[in-house]
C-alpha positions, 0 to 999 in steps of 0.5 A: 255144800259148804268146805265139804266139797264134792271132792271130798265127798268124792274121797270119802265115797272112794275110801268106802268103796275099796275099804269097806268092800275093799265091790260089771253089776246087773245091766238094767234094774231089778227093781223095774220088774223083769219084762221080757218085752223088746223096749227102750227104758229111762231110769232117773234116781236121786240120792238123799244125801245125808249131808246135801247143802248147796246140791240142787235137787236135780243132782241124779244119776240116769241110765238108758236102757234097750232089750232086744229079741235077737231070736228066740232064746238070745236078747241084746242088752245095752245101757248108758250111764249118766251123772248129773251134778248141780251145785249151787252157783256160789260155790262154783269156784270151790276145788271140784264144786263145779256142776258136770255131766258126764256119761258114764262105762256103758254096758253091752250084755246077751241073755240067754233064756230059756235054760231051764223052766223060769232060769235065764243067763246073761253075760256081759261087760263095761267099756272104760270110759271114766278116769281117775285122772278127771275131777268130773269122772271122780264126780260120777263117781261119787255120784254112782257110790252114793246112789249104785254102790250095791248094784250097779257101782260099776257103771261109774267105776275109773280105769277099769273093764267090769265083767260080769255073769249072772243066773236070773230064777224066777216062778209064779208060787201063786195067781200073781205072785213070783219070786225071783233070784239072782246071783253071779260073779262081776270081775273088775280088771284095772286098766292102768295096772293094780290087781283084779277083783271079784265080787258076788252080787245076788238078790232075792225078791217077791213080785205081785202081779195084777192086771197092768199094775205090778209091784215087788220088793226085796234084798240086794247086796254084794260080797267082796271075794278077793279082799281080806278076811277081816275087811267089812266086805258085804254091803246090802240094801232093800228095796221097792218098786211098783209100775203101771202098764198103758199100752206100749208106756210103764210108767214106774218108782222105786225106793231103795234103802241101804242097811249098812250105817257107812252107806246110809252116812252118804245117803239115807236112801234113793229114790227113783221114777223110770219109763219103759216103753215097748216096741 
């Protein structure tokens, strides 16, 4: 990366967050399908920066996840954020050029299934872990903007508690074919003073489903609630994904492209491969 550091990328993507949105999201991806089986999951994306000179390929952010059966109508969900940041190493000594990993706010959430005929509820919250007071923390966040800013910006998010609620529908319309929706609130309450803000988050998506191999795609975005009304304050993106079951193993991809220029400026897409494992 040239004299566009990463600290002013980190800058630039801040400044997109709390302007454009003035934007704790899902727990586990929804582009990895909806198994209801208890397993463990990795999940791998890669932004496509717009503008990535000097970033090595292997830049990504990771999350690993666990759904587990407490009974019959609550599951525990976990997960934990990572941001991985490699720069070339010319470019070691520039202000915030080094390359970091660090772990991002994990998420603890209960689902609650069964609520009615295909409707499911999960409640949860993030644990503060990153600080605007750190270079590195501001990485992940920049890393999380470019990659999560739609669904999942709160995992990288400094100095803030995320909460978040959400109603999951999903129903077979045809032989192997589903749609699902998804809707809630997620509040983010600052832990060093400044007011709360809330935010919608929703999706809408269609899964096909045949024999091991399941597919689907759709629409995700977020509304800011609590900004002011003449702020752009609704961001969204399509996205696909497609895995493959072998016996306890789904292997899986999924693409995702945002539809606002501010956000594709910062990446034109992510792209991402993912594992789930059942136990």
């Amino acid at each position: 990366m040239n004299k566009s550091s990463l600290r002013n990328r980190a800058s630039s993507v801040a400044a997109v967050t709390f302007v454009l949105l003035s934007g704790s999201g899902w727990a586990q991806s929804i582009w990895m399908g909806d198994s209801k089986e208890p397993s463990i999951s990795l999940e791998v994306l890669k932004p496509n920066f717009k503008h990535g000179d000097g970033i090595s390929t292997t830049t990504s952010v990771l999350f690993l996840g666990i759904q587990a059966a407490l009974n019959d109508k609550f599951v525990f969900h976990g997960e934990l954020p990572l941001s991985h940041i490699a720069v070339d190493s010319s470019l070691e000594d520039e202000e915030f050029g080094r390359s970091s990993d660090r772990i991002g706010n994990p998420y603890v959430g209960i689902e609650i299934r069964d609520l009615a005929e295909g409707l499911s509820a999960e409640v949860g919250a993030r644990a503060p872990l990153l600080s605007a007071d750190s270079d590195e923390d501001i990485g992940a966040f920049a890393m999380g903007v470019s990659t999560e800013l739609v669904d999942r910006i709160e995992a990288f998010l400094p100095d803030t508690v995320p909460v978040s609620a959400a109603l999951d529908y999903r129903k077979e319309v045809a032989s192997g074919f589903s749609v699902r929706l998804r809707g809630g609130p997620s509040a983010w309450i600052p832990t060093k003073g400044g007011d709360s803000e809330l935010f919608a988050l929703y999706s809408a998506q269609g899964w096909f489903t045949a024999g091991n191999l399941e597919l689907g795609g759709g629409l995700s975005g977020r509304q800011h609630l609590t900004g002011n009304s003449d702020e752009d304050s609704n961001v969204n993106q399509v996205g696909l994904g497609a895995s493959y079951g072998f016996g306890r193993f789904r292997p899986g991809v999924e693409v995702r492209v945002p539809l606002d220029q501010s956000l594709r400026d910062l990446a034109g897409s992510v792209i991402g491969l993912n594992m789930k494992v059942s136990f």
